[in-house]
C-alpha positions as CSV (number, residue, x, y, z in Angstrom):
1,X,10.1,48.5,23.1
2,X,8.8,49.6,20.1
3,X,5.2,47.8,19.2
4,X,4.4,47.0,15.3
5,X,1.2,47.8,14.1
6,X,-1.0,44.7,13.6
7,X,-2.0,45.8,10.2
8,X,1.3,43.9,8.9
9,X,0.8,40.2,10.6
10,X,-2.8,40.0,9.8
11,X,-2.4,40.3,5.7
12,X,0.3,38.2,6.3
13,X,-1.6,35.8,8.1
14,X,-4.7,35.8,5.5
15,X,-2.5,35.7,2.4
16,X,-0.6,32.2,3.6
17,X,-4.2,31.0,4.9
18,X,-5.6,32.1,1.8
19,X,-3.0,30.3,-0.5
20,X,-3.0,26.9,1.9
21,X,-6.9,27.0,1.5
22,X,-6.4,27.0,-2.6
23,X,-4.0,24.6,-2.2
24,X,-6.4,22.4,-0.3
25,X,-9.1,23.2,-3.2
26,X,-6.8,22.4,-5.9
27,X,-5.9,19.2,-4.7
28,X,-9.5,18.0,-3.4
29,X,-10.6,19.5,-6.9
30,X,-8.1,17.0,-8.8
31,X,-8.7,14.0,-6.6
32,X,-12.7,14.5,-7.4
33,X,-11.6,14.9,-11.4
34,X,-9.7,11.4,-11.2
35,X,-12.1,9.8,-9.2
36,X,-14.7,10.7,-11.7
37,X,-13.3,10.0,-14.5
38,X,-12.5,6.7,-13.7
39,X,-16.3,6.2,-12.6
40,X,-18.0,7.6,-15.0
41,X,-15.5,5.4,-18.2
42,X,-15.2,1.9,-15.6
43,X,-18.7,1.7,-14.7
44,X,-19.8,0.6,-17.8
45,X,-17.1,-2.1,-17.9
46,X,-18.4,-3.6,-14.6
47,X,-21.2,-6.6,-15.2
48,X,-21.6,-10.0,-13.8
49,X,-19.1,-11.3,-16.6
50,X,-16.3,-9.2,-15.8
51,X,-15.8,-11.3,-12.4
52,X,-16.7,-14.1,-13.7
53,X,-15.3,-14.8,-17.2
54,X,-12.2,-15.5,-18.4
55,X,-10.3,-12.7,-21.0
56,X,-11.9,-12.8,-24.7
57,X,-9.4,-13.1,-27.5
58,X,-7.9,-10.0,-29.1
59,X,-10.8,-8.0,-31.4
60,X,-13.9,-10.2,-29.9
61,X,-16.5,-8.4,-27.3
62,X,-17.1,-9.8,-23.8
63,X,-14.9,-11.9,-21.8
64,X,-13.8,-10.6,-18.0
65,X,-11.4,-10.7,-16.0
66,X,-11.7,-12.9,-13.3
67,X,-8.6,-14.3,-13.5
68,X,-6.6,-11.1,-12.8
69,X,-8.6,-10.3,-9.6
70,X,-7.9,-13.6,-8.7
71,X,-4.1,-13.1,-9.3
72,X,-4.3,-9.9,-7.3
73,X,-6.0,-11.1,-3.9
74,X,-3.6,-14.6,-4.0
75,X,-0.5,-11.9,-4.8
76,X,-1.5,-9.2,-2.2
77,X,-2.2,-11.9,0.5
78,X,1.1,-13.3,0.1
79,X,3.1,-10.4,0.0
80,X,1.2,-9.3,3.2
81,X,1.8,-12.4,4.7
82,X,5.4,-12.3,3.5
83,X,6.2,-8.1,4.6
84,X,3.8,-7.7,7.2
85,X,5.3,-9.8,10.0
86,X,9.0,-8.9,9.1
87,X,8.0,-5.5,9.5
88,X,6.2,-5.4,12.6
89,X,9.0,-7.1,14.3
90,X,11.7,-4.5,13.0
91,X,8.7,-1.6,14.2
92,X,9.2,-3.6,17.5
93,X,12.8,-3.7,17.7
94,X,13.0,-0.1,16.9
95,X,10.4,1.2,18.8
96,X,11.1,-1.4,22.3
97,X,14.2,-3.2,22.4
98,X,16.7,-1.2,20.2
99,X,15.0,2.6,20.6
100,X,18.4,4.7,20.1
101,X,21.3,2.2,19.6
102,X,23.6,2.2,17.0
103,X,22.2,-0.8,15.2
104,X,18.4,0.6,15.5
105,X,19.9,3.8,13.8
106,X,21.3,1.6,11.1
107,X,18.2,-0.1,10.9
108,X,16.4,2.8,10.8
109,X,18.2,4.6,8.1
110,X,18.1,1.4,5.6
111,X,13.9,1.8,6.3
112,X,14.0,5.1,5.2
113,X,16.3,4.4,2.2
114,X,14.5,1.6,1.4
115,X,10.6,3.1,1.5
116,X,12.2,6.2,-1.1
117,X,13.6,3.6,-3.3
118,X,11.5,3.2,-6.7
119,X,9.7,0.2,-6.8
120,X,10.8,-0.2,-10.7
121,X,14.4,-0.8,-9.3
122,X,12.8,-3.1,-6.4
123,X,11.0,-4.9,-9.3
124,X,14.2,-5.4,-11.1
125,X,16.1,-6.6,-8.0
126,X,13.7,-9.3,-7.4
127,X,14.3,-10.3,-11.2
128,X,17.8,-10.7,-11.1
129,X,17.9,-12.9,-8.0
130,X,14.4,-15.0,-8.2
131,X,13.5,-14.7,-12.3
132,X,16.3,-15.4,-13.6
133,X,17.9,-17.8,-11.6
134,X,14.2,-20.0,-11.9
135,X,13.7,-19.1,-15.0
136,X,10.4,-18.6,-15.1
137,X,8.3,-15.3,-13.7
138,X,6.0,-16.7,-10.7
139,X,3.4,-15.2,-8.4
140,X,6.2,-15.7,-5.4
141,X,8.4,-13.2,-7.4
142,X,5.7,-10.5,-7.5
143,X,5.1,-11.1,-3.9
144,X,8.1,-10.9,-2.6
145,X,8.8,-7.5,-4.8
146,X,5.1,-6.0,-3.1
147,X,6.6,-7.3,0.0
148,X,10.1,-5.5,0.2
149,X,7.7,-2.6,-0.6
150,X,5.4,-3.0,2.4
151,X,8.4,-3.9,4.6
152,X,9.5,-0.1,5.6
153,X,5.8,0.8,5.5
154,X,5.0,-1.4,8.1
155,X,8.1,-1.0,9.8
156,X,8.0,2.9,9.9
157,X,4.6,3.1,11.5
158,X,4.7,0.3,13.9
159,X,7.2,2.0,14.8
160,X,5.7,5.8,15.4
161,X,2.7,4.1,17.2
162,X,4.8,2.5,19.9
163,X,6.5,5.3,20.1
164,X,2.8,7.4,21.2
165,X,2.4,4.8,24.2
166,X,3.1,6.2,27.5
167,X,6.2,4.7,29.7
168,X,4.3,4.4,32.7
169,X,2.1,1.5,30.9
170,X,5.3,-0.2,30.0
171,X,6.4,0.1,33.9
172,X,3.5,-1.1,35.2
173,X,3.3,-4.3,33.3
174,X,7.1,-4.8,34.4
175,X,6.4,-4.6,37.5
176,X,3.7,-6.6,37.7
177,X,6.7,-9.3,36.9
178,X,5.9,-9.8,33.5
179,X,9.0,-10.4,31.0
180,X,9.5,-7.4,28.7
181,X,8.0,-9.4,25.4
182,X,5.2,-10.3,27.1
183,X,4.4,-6.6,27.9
184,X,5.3,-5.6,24.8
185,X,2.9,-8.2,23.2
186,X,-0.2,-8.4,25.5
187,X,-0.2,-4.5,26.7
188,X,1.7,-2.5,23.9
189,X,0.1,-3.9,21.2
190,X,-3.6,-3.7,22.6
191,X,-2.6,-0.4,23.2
192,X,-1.6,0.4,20.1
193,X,-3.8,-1.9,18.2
194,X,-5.8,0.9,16.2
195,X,-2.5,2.4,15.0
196,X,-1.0,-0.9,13.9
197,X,-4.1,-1.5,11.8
198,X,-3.9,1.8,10.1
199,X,-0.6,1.1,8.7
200,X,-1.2,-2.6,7.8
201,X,-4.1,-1.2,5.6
202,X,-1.9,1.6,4.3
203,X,0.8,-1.0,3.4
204,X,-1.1,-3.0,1.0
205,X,-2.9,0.5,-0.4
206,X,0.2,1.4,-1.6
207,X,1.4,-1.6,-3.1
208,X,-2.4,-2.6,-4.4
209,X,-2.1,0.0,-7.4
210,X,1.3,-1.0,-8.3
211,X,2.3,-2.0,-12.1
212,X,6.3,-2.0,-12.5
213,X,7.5,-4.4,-9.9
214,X,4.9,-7.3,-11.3
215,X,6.0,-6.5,-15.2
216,X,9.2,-7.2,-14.0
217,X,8.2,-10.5,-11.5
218,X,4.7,-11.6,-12.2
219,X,4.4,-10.8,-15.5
220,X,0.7,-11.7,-16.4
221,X,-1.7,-14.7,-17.4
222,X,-4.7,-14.9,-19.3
223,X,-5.2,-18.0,-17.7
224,X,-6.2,-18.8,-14.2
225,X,-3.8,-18.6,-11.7
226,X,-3.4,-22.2,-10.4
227,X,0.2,-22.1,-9.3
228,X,2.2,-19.3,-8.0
229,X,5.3,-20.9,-9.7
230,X,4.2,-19.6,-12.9
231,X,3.3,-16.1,-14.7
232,X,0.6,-15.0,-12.6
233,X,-2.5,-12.7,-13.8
234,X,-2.9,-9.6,-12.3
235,X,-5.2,-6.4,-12.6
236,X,-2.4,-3.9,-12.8
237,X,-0.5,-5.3,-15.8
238,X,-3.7,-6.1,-17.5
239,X,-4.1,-2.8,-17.3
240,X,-1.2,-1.6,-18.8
241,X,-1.8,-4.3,-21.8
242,X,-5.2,-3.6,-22.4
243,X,-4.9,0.3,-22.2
244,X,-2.1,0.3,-24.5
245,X,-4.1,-2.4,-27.1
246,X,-5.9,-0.8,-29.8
247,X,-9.2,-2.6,-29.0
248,X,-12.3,-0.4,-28.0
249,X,-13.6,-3.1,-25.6
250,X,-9.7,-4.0,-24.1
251,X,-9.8,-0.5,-23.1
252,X,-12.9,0.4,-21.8
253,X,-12.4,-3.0,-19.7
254,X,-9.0,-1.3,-18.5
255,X,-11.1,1.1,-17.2
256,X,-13.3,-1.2,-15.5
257,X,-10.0,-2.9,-14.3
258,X,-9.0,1.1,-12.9
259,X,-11.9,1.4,-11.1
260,X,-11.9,-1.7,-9.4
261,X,-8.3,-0.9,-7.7
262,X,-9.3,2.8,-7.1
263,X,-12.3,1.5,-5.1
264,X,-10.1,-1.0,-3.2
265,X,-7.8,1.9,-2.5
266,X,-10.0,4.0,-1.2
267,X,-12.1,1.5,0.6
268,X,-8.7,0.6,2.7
269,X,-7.6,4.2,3.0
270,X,-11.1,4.9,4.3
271,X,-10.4,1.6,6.6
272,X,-7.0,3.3,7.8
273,X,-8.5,6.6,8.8
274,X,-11.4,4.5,10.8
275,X,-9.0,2.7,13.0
276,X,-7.0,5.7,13.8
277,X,-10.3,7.9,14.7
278,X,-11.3,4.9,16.7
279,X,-7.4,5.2,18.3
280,X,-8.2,9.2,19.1
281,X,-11.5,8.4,21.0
């Protein structure tokens, strides 16, 4: 057997480490670019009025936009509260009970389908059979459109961390006489607890930022939100108005509107990687 010369594999070996370690750079190099400019034009934005006051009338300085965060956390907390269950229990099913039946397959499959969908079309689908129908664009709309977007999220990864706990735990609680949901409830999941956080967090990161599905559900407010039954305010579609407005102070408060979501992005993405260290240990 004829041996190749090592010359070959090793500048093969430092070229593709070489181009994965630009890569890396490049992307850690756009990421810091974003995340500054969005500091750098929101921060001035940012003052005890902005959470406190209600949006000034078109062409006429201060105002805030208190009413929009307001929308946001009532919205987010519903749709969480509306996806997140659902979810866990199809994660469950998936990961426990159905494992590699022909339904869990199915079940699987429409996750999968559903979680590449665009949430544009998601926002649309919501319109036609809540909007419309009411007649009216309502905060339970725009949930339920953030919702359907957590769902596979959730699902997905409560899955994939059942999947990491060991058999023999599951044995041992079964044959300690317990019934298999109990096991699955008061062993599994305190086993699996970090992991199940992680994608909880990573669920409403993703759907914190989003802009289409609420233009479509939601809509926006520039009142404040006392009912979820009507148009409900919202920082993402503010954004979009005020950014597209051709008012200095609309826009520079767009970017204070920016900079408030990228923070709360990155404060639960930072929350996400946390739990799942804590998981490791």
């Amino acid at each position: 057997m004829k041996l190749r010369p090592p010359t070959g594999r090793r500048l093969t070996n430092g070229a593709v480490s070489g181009l994965a370690a630009v890569s890396a750079l490049l992307g850690l190099l756009g990421l810091a670019w974003i995340l500054s400019g969005v500091l750098f034009r929101g921060l001035g934005a940012l003052n005890w009025s902005f959470f406190t006051q209600l949006p000034a009338p078109p062409g006429m300085p201060g105002g805030g936009l208190a009413n929009a965060l307001a929308g946001t956390v009532l919205i987010t907390l519903l749709a969480t509260f509306l996806g997140v269950p659902v979810g866990l229990l199809a994660g469950v099913f998936l990961g426990e009970f159905g494992r590699q039946s022909r339904l869990a397959d199915t079940v699987r499959f429409a996750g999968n389908v559903l979680m590449g969908v665009p949430s544009i079309i998601i926002g649309v689908f919501v319109y036609t059979i809540v909007v419309i129908p009411t007649g009216s664009f309502s905060g339970y709309a725009g949930a339920l459109a953030l919702a359907l977007i957590m769902l596979p999220i959730v699902a997905r990864t409560t899955e994939d961390m059942l999947s990491l706990i060991p058999d023999p735990l599951r044995e041992a609680g079964l044959a300690l006489g317990a019934p298999r949901w109990r096991v699955t409830l008061t062993v599994i999941f305190r086993a699996a607890k970090s992991g199940l956080i992680t994608g909880v967090c990573l669920a409403v990161a993703r759907v914190s930022g989003e802009t289409a599905p609420l233009l479509f559900t939601a809509l926006n407010s520039p009142y404040w939100p006392d009912s979820l039954g009507e148009p409900t305010p919202n920082l993402t579609v503010t954004i979009f108005n005020y950014a597209m407005s051709p008012y200095p102070d609309w826009q520079q408060t767009a970017w204070g509107a920016s900079l408030i979501i990228t923070l709360g992005v990155l404060a639960l993405t930072l929350l996400a990687r946390l739990s799942l260290r804590e998981r490791q240990k």
